[in-house]
Each structure stands twice: as structure tokens, then as C-alpha cells.
C-alpha positions in Angstrom: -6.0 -4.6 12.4 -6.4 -8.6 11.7 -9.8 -9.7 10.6 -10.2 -13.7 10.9 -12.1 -15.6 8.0 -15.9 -15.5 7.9 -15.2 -11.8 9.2 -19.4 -10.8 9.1 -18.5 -7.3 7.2 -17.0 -8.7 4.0 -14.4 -6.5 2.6 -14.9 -3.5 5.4 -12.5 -2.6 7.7 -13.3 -1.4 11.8 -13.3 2.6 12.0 -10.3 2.6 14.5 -10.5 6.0 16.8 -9.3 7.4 19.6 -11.2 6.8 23.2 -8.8 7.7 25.4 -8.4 11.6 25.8 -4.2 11.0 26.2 -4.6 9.2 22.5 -6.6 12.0 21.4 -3.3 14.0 21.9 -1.0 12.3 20.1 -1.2 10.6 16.9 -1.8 6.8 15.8 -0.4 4.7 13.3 -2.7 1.9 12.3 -2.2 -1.0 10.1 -5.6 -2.2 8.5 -3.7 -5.7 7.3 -7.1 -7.5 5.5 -7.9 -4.2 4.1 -3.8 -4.4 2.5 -4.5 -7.8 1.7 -7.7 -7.2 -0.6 -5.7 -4.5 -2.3 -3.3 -6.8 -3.1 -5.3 -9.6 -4.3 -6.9 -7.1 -7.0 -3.2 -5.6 -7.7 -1.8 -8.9 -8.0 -5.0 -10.1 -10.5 -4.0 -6.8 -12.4 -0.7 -7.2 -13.0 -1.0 -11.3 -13.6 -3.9 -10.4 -16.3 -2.2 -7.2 -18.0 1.6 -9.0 -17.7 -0.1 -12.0 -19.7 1.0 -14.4 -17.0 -1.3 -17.4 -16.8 -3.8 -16.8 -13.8 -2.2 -19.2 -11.5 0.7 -17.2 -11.0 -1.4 -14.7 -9.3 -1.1 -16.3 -5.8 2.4 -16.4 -6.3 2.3 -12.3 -7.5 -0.1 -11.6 -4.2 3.0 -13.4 -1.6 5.2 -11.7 -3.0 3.8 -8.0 -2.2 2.5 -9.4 1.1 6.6 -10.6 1.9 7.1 -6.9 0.6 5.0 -4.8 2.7 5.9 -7.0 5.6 9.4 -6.0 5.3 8.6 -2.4 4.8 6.5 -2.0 7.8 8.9 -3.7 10.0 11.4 -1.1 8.4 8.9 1.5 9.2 8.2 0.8 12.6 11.5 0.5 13.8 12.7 3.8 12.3 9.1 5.6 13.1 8.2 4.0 16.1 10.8 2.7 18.0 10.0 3.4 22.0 6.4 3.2 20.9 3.5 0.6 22.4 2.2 -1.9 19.5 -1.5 -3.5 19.9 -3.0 -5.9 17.8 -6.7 -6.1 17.2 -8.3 -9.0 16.0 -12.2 -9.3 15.0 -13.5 -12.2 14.3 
């Protein structure tokens, strides 16, 4: 899930759920990327502030976890869900 910038909702993520009765069967793996990405930004302010690293290294701290996770949920989909159909929801 991809939320654009001047997303109306602030820092809330969609409720993603199943409407179609096959999905209801089977389970989904969701990805709430902005929701990720504000948990980083505060993780990243944390470790910056309690590491005593000046405050401009933060942006620096928060690429690094997002190159991180990206690698990991590549590694993750293509272990977990190889033969699987991706979708990618944007709201703006």
C-alpha cells in the first residue's frame, strides 16, 4: 500500500480486506509501505538522538532502513510468494 503526499488521512493507513469470497479463502500478504516509512522516520530520530549523532544524520539513518527492508521484502517475496499475483494500491 503507497500513499502519495498530501495523503488526506495523515499518518493512517487504508483497512485492506478481503471482497472477493476466493480471497476470503486464502490468505493475504500486505505491505502498508507509508505506514513502514513513519516507523522508520521515528526509529531513525531515536537512534540519531540516543546514538548522539548530530540530527542531520537522521535522513541518512531513515535510507538506510528503507534500502534494508527493501531488500528484505524482495527476499521475502520471492521465497514466500513466488507463483503468487502482486498488486499495488496507491491513494492519493
Amino acid at each position: 500500500m503507497d500513499r502519495n503526499d498530501g495523503y488526506p488521512c495523515g499518518d493512517q493507513s487504508p483497512l485492506v480486506t478481503p471482497v472477493d469470497s476466493n480471497a476470503v479463502q486464502s490468505e493475504l500478504f500486505v505491505v502498508h509501505r507509508a505506514a513502514v516509512d513513519i516507523y522508520r522516520e521515528q526509529l531513525a530520530r531515536f537512534v540519531t538522538e540516543v546514538s548522539g549523532y548530530p540530527v542531520t544524520y537522521q535522513p541518512e539513518v531513515f535510507e538506510a532502513m528503507r534500502d534494508i527492508g527493501d531488500i528484505q521484502l524482495k527476499a521475502t517475496m520471492s521465497k514466500l510468494l513466488k507463483d503468487v499475483p502482486r498488486y499495488v494500491a496507491h491513494f492519493t
